[in-house]
VEXDRENSE-514045 format. One record per residue (C-alpha): residue in three letters; x, y, z. Coordinates in pm, 1 decimal, padded with zeros to 6 digits. Layout:
{residu ALA | px X | py Y | pz Z} .
...
***
This chain:
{residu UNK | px 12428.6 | py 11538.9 | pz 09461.0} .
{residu UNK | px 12710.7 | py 11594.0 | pz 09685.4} .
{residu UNK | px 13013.4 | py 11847.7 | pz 09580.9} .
{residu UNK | px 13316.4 | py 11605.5 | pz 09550.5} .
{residu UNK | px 13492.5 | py 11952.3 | pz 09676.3} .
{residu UNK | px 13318.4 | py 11996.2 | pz 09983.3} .
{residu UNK | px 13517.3 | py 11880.6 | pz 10303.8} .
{residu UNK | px 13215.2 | py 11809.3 | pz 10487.2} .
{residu UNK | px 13141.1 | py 11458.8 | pz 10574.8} .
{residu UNK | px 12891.3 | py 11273.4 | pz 10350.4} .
{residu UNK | px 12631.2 | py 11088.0 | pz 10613.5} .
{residu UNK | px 12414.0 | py 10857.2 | pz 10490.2} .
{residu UNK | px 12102.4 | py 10725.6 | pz 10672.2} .
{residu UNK | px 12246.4 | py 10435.2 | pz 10780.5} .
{residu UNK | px 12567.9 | py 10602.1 | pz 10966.2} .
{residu UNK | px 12299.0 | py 10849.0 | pz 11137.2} .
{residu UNK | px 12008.6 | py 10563.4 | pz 11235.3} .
{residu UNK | px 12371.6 | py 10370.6 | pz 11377.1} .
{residu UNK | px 12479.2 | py 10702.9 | pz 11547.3} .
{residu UNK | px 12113.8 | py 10741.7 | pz 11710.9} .
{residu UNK | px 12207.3 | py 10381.6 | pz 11894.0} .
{residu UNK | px 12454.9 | py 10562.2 | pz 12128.5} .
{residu UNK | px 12125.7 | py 10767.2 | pz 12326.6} .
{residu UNK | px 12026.4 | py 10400.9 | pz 12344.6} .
{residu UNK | px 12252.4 | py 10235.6 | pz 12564.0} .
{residu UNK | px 12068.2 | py 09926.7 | pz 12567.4} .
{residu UNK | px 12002.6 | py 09924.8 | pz 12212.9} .
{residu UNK | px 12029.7 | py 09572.9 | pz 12032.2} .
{residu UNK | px 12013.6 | py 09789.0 | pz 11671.6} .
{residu UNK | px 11649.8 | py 09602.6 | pz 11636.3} .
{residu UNK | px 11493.8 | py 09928.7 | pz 11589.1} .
{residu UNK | px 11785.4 | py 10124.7 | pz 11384.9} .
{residu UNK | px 11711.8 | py 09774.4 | pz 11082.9} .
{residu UNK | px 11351.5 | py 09866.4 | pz 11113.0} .
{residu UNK | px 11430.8 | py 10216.8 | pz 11019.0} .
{residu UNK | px 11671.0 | py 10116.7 | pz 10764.0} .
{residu UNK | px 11406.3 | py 09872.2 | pz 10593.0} .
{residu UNK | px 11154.7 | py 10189.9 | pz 10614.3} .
{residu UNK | px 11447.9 | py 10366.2 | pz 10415.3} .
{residu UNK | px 11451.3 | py 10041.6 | pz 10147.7} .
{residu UNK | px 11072.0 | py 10074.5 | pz 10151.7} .
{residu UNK | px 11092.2 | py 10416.2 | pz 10058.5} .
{residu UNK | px 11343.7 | py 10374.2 | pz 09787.8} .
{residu UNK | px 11118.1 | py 10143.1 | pz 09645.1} .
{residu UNK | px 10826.0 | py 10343.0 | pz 09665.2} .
{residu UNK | px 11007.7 | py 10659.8 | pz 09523.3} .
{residu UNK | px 11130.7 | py 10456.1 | pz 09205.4} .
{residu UNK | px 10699.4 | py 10392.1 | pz 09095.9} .
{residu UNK | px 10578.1 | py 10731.7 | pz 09216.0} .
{residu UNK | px 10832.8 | py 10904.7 | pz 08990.4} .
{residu UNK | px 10720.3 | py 10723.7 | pz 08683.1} .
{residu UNK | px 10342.5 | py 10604.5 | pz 08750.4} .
{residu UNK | px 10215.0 | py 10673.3 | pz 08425.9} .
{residu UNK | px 10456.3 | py 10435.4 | pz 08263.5} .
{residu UNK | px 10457.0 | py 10204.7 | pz 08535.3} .
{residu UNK | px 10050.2 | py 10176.2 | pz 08454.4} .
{residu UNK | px 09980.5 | py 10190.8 | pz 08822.7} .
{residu UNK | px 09799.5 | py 10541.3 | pz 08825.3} .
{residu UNK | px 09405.2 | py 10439.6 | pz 08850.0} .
{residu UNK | px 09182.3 | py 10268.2 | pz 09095.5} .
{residu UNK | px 09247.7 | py 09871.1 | pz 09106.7} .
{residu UNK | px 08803.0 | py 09857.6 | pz 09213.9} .
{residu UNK | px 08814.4 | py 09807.2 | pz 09525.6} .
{residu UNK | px 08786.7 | py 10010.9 | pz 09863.3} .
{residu UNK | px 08957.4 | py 10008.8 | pz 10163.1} .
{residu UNK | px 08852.3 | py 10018.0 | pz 10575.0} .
{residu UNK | px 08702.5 | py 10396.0 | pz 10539.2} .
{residu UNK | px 08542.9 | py 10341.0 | pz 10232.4} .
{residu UNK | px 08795.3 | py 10488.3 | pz 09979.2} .
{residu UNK | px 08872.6 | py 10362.3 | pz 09624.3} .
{residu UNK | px 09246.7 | py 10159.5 | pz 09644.8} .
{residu UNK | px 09446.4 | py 10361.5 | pz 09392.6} .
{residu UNK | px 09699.8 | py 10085.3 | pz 09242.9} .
{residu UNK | px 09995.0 | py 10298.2 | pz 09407.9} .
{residu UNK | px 09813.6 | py 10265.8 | pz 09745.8} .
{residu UNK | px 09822.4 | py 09859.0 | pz 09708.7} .
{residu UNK | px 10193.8 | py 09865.6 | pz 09569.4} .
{residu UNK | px 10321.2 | py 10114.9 | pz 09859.9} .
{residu UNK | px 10120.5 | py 09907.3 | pz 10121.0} .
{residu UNK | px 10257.3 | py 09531.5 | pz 09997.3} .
{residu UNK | px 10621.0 | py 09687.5 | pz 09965.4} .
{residu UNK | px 10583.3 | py 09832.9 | pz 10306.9} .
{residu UNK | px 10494.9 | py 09452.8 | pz 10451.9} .
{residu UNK | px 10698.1 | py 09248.0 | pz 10211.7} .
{residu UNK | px 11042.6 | py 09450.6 | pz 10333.6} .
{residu UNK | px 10954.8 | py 09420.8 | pz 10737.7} .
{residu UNK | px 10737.6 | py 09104.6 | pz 10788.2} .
{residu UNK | px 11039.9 | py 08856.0 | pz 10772.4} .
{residu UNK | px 11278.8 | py 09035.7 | pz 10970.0} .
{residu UNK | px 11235.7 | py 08888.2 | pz 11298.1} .
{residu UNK | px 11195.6 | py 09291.0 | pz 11402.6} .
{residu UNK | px 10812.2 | py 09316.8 | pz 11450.1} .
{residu UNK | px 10521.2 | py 09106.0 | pz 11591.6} .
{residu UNK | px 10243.5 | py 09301.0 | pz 11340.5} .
{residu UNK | px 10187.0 | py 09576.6 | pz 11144.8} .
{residu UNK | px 09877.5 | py 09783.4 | pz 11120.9} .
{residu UNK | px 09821.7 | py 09997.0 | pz 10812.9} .
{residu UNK | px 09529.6 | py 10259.5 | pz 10689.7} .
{residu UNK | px 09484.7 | py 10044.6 | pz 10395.9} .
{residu UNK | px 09377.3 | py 09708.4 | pz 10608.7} .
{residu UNK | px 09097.7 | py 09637.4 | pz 10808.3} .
{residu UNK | px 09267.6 | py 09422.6 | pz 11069.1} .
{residu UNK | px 09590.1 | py 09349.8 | pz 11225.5} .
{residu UNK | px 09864.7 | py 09297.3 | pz 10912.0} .
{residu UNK | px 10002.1 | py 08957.1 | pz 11127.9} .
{residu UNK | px 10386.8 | py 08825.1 | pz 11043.2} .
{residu UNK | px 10375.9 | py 08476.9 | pz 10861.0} .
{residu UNK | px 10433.4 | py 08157.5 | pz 11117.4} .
{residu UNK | px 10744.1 | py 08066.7 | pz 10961.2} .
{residu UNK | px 10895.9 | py 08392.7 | pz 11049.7} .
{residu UNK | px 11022.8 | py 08484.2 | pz 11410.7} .
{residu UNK | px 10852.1 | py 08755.8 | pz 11638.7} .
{residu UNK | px 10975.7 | py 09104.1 | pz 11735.4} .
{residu UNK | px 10963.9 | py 09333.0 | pz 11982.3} .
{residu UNK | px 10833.2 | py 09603.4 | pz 11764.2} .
{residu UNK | px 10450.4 | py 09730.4 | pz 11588.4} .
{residu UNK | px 10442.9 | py 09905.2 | pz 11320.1} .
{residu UNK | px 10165.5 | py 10110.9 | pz 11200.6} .
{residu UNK | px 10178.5 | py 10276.4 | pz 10850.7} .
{residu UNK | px 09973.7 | py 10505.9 | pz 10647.0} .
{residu UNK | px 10139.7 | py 10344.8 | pz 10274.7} .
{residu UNK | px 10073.1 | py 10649.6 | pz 10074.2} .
{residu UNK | px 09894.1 | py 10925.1 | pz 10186.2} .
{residu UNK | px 09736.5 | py 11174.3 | pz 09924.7} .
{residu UNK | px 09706.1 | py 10896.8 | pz 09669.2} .
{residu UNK | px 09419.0 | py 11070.4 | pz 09529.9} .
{residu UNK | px 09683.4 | py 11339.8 | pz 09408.7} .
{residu UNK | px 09921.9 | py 11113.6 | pz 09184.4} .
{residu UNK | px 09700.2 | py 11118.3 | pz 08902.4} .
{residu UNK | px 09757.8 | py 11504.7 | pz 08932.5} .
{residu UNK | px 10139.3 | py 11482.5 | pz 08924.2} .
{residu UNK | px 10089.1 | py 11607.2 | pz 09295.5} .
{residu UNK | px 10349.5 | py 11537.0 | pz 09590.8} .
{residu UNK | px 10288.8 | py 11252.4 | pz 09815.6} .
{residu UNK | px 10401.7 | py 11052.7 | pz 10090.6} .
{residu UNK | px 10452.8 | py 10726.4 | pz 10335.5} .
{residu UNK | px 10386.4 | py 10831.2 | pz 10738.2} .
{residu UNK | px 10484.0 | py 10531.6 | pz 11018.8} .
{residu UNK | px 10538.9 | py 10477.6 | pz 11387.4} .
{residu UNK | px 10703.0 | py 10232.9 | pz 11601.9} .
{residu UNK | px 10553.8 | py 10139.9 | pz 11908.1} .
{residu UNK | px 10697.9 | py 09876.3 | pz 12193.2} .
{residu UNK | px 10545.5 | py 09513.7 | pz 12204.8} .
{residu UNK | px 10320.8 | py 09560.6 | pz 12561.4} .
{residu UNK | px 10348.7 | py 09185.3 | pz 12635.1} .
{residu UNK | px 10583.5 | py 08893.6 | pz 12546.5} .
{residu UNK | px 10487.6 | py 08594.5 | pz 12315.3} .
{residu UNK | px 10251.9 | py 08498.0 | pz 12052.9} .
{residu UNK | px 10121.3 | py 08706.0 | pz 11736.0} .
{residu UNK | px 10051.3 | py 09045.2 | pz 11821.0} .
{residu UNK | px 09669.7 | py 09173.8 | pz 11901.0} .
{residu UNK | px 09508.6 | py 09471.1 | pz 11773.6} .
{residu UNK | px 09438.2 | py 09618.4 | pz 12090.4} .
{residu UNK | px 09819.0 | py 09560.3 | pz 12145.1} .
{residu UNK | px 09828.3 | py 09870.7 | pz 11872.1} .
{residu UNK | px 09586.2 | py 10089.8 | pz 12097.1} .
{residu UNK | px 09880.1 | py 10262.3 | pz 12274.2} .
{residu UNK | px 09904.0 | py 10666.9 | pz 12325.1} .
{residu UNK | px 10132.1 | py 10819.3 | pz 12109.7} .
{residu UNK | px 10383.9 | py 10876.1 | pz 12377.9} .
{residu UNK | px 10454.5 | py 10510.0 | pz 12381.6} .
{residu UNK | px 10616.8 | py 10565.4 | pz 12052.0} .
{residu UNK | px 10997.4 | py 10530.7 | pz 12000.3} .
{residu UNK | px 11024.3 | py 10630.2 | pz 11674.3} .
{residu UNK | px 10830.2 | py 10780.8 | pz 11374.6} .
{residu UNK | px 10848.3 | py 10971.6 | pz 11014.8} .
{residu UNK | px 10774.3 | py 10983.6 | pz 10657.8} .
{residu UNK | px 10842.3 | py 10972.1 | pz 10331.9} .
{residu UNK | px 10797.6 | py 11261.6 | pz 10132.3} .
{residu UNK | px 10783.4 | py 11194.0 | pz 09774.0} .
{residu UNK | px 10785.7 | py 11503.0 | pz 09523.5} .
{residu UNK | px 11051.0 | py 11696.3 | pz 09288.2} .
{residu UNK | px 11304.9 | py 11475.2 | pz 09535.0} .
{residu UNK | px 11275.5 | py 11205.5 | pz 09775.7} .
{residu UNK | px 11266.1 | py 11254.3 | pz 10133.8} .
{residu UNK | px 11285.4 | py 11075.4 | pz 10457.6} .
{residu UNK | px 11225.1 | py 11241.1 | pz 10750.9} .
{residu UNK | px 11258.7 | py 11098.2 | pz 11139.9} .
{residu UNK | px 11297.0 | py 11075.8 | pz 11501.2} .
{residu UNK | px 11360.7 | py 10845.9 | pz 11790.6} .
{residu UNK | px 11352.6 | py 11065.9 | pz 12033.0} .
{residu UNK | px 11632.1 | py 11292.2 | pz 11968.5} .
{residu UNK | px 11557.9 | py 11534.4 | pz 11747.8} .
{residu UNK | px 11441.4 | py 11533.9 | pz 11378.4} .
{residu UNK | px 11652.7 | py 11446.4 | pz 11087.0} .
{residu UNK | px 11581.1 | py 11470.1 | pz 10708.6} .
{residu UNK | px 11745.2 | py 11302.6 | pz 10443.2} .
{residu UNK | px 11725.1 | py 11361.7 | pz 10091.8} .
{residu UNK | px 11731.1 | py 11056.1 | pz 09841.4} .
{residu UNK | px 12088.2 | py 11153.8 | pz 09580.3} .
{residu UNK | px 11946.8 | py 10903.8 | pz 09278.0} .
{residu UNK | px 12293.6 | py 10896.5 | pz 09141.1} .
{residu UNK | px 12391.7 | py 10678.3 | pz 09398.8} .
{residu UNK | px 12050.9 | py 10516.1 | pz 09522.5} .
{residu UNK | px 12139.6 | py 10639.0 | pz 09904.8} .
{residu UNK | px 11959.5 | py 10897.2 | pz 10146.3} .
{residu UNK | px 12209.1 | py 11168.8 | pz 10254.2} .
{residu UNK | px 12189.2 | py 11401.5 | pz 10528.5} .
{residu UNK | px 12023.0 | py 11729.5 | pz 10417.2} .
{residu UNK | px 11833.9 | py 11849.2 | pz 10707.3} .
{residu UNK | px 12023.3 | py 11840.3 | pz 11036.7} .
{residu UNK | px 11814.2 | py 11899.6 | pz 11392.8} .
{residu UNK | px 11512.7 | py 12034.4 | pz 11238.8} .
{residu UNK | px 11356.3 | py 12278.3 | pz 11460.3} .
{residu UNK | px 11023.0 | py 12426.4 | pz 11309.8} .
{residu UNK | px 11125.6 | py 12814.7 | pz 11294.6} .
{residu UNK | px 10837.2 | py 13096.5 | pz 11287.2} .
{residu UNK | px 10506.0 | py 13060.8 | pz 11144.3} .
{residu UNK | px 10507.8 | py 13152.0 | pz 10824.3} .
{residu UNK | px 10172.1 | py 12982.3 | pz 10681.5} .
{residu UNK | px 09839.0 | py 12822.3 | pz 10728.3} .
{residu UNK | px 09740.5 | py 12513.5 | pz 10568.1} .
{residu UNK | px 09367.4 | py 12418.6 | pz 10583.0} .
{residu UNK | px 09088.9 | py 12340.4 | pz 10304.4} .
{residu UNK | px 08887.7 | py 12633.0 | pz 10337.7} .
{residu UNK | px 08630.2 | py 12481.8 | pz 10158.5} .
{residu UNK | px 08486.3 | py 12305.5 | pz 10472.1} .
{residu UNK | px 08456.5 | py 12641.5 | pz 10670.4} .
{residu UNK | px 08085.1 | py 12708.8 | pz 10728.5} .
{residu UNK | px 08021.4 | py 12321.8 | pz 10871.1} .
{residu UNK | px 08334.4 | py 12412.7 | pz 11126.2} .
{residu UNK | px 08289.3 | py 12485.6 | pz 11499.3} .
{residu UNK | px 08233.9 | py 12826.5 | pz 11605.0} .
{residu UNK | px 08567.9 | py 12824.6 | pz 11780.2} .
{residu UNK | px 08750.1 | py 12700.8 | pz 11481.0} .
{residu UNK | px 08569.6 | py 12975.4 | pz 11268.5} .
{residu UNK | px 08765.3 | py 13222.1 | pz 11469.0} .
{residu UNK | px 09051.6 | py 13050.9 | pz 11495.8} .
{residu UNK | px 09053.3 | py 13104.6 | pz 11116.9} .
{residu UNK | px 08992.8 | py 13450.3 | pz 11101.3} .
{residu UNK | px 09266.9 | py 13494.0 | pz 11390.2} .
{residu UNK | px 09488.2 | py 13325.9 | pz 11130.1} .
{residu UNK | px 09393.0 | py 13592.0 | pz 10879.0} .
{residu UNK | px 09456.9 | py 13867.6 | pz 11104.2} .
{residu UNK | px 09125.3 | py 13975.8 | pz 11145.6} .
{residu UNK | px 09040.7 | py 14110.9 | pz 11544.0} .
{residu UNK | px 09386.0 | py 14107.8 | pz 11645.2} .
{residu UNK | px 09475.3 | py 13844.3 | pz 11510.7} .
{residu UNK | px 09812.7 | py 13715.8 | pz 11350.5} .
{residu UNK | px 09954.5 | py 13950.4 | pz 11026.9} .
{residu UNK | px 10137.5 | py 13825.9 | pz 10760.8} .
{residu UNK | px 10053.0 | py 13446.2 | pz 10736.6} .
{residu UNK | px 09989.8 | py 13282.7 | pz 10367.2} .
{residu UNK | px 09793.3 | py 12985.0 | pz 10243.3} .
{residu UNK | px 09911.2 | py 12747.5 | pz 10174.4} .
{residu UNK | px 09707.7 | py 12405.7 | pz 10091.6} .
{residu UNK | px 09834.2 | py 12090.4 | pz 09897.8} .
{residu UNK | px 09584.0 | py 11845.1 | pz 10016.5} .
{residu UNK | px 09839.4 | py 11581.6 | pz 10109.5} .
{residu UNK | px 09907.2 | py 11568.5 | pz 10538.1} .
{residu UNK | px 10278.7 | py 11468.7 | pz 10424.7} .
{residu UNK | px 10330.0 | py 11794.9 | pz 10216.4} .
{residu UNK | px 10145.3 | py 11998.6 | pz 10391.7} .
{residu UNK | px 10296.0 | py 11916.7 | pz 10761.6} .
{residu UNK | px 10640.0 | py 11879.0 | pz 10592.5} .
{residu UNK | px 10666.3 | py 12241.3 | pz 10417.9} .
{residu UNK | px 10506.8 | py 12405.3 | pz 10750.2} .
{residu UNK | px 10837.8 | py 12155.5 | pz 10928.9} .
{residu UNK | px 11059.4 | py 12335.4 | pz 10727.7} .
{residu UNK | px 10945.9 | py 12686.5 | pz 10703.1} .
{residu UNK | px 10680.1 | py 12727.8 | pz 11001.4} .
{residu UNK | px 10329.5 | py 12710.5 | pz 11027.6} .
{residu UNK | px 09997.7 | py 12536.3 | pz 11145.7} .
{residu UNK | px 09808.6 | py 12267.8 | pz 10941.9} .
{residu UNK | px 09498.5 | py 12172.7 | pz 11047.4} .
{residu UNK | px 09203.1 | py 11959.6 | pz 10935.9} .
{residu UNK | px 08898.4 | py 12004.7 | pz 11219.1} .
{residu UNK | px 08566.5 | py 11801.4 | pz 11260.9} .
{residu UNK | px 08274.7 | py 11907.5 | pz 11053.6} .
{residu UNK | px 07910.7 | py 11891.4 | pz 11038.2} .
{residu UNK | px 07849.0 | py 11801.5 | pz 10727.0} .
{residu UNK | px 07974.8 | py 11422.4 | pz 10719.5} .
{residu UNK | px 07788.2 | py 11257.2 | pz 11010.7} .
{residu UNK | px 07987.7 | py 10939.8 | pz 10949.4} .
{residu UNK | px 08290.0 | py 11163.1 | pz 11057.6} .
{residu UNK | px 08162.0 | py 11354.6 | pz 11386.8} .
{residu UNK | px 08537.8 | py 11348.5 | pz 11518.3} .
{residu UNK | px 08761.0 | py 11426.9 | pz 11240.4} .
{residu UNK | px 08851.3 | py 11285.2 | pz 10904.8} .
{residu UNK | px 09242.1 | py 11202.9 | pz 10976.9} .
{residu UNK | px 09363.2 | py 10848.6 | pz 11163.9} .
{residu UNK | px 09498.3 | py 10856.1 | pz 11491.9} .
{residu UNK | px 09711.0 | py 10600.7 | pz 11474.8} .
{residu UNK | px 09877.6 | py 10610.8 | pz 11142.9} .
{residu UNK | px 09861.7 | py 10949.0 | pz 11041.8} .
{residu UNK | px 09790.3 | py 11256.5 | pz 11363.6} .
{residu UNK | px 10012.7 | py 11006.9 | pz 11627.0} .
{residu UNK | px 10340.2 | py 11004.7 | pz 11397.1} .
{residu UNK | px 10323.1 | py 11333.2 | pz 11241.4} .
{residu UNK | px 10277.4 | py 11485.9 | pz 11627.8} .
{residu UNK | px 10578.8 | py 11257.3 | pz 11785.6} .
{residu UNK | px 10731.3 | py 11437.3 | pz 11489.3} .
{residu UNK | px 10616.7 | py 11785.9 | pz 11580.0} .
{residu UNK | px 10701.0 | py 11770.2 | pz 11928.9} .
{residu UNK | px 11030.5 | py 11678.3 | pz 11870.3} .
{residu UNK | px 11121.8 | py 11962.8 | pz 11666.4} .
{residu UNK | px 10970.1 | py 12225.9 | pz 11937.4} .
{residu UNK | px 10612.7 | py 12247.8 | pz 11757.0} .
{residu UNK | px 10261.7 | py 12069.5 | pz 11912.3} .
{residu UNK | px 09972.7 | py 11894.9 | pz 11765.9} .
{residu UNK | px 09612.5 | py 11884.7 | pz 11957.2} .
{residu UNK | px 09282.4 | py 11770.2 | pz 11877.5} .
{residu UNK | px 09161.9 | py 12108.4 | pz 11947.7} .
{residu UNK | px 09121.1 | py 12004.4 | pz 12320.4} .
{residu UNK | px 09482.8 | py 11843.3 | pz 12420.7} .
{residu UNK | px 09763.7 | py 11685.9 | pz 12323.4} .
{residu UNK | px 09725.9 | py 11425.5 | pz 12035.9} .
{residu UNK | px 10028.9 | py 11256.9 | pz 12197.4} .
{residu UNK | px 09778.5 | py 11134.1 | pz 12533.3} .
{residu UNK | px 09500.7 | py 11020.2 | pz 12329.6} .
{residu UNK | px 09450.7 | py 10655.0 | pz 12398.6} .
{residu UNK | px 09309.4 | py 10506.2 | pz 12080.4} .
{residu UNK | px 09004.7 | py 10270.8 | pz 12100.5} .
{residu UNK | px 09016.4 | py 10166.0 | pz 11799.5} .
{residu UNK | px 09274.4 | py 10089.0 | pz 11470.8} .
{residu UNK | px 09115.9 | py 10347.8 | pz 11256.5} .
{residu UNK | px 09015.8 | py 10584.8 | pz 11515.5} .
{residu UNK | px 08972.6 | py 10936.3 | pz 11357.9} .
{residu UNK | px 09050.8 | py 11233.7 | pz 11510.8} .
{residu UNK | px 09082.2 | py 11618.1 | pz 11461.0} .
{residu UNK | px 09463.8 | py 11777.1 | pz 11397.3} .
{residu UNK | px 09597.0 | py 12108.1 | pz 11428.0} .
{residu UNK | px 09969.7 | py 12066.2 | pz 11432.7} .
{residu UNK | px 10276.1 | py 12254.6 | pz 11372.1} .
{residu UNK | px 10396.0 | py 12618.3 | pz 11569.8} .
{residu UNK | px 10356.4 | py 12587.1 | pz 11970.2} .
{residu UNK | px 10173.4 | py 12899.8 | pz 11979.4} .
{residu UNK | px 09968.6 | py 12851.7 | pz 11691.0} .
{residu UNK | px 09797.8 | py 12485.2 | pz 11826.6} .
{residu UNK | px 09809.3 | py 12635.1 | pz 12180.1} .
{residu UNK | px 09541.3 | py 12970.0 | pz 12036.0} .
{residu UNK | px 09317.4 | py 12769.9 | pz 11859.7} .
{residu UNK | px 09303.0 | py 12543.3 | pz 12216.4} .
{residu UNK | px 09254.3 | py 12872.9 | pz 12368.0} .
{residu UNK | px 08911.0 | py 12958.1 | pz 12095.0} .
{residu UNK | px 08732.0 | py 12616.1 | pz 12131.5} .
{residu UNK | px 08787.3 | py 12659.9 | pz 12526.5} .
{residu UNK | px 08582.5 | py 13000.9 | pz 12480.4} .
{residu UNK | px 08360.2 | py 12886.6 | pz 12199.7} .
{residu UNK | px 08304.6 | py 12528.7 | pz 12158.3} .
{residu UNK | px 08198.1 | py 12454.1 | pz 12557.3} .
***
């Protein structure tokens, strides 16, 4: 909570979404409400993952979603809060989320937006029966065309057609983290007083400081990305002094590496031949987290370019992500150039 003794002015989300509206000069303050109902959203969210046990919502509900995962009861309470709080607004045309197959449309007696939204509702679900951190990722693209219901290949746009993007970090404290364009921003949810407040000014990912990977998946990696890993763990020349660090929850992982430097990454494999190109979504997971990234000086690649100018062909695309320090994403480019070719 705040000191009542420091002079410092208290800025809550809302005064610093409103603020972002003046690097907008044609800004109608559409896209600072969808922000603000991501912050709602979030609050929401935050109140069940903090008591799940007593809530009764830890456990699978039975049934599985697009990629073939068991629906934890958090994932279908974080995905229906996430559409309930934005679907009315008159803000969007659709919404696309990891948890649905198809297009999430807005009901017919509701206006049409300007806006998409695509959403990964809670990623690292698998963790809350562990009392493990996890978290809500979204971007918000531009409507491509004027009138009628929105189309899923409406959603298929590069990640540089994004405007704005974040998530929700949910753990010992709540956090929401975001940008539209101009720099990154972190709040921290005070409970006390049910608002976010500014804790993290202009984040700007500092030196690397660890590497965040499941080494568990090494021997069916790429020989490039072998190396890569060894580079990491200073062997040949390669980097000195990095940790591990590993959560198993993007959100976590990509957020501590935000704050205190670092690479995550999560390559394609050989063993899953259902997942040639990655395990991680494109659209609601790598493309957010790397509009992120970019904006606070760091860089996230498939291993070949910028995730950023990938044009998906599909809503649950998968992809490879190495993400975090420039220099970091940039060398293991540099190994699958050499090795992978």
């Amino acid at each position: 909570m705040a000191d009542p003794m420091d002079p410092s002015p208290i800025i809550t989300i809302e005064r610093h979404i409103l603020d972002e509206q003046a690097f907008h000069p044609q800004a109608t303050g559409t896209l600072t409400n969808i922000l603000y109902d991501l912050a709602l959203a979030g609050k929401v969210i935050a109140s069940k993952t903090t008591r799940a046990g007593l809530a009764e919502i830890l456990g699978l509900t039975g049934d599985t979603n697009i990629q073939g995962e068991r629906v934890m009861k958090l994932d279908r309470f974080a995905d229906l809060t996430v559409a309930r709080l934005t679907d009315h607004t008159g803000r969007l045309a659709g919404l696309a989320s990891e948890e649905n197959a198809e297009v999430i449309r807005i009901p017919e007696q509701y206006p049409l937006g300007k806006y998409l939204l695509v959403f990964d509702p809670l990623d690292g679900s698998s963790n809350v029966d562990f009392n493990m951190p996890v978290g809500t990722i979204f971007g918000i693209y531009p409507r491509q065309r004027d009138g009628g219901p929105a189309e899923p290949d409406e959603f298929l746009q590069p990640g540089r057609n994004l405007v704005a993007a974040g998530y929700i970090a949910y753990g010992t404290s709540t956090m929401f983290v975001y940008t539209a364009g101009h720099g990154v921003h972190g709040f921290t949810l005070d409970p006390s007083v049910g608002e976010f407040l500014l804790s993290h000014p202009n984040i700007r990912i500092p030196k690397a400081k660890y590497f965040s990977v499941n080494l568990g998946y090494q021997l069916y990696w790429t020989p490039g990305v072998q190396r890569f890993t060894e580079y990491l763990q200073g062997h040949e020349g390669g980097v000195k002094g990095l940790s591990l660090r590993y959560i198993g929850t993007l959100v976590s992982d990509f957020h501590r590496n935000l704050l205190a430097g670092g690479i995550f990454y999560y390559p394609a494999d050989t063993k899953d031949p259902k997942k040639p190109t990655g395990k991680l979504r494109l659209l609601y997971e790598a493309g957010p987290l790397a509009f992120v990234a970019e904006q606070a000086g760091g860089y996230a690649s498939d291993g070949n370019g910028p995730i950023l100018d990938i044009v998906p062909t599909s809503l649950h695309q998968r992809t490879p992500l190495y993400i975090g320090n420039k220099e970091l994403v940039d060398k293991v480019e540099e190994f699958v150039r050499a090795l992978d070719r």
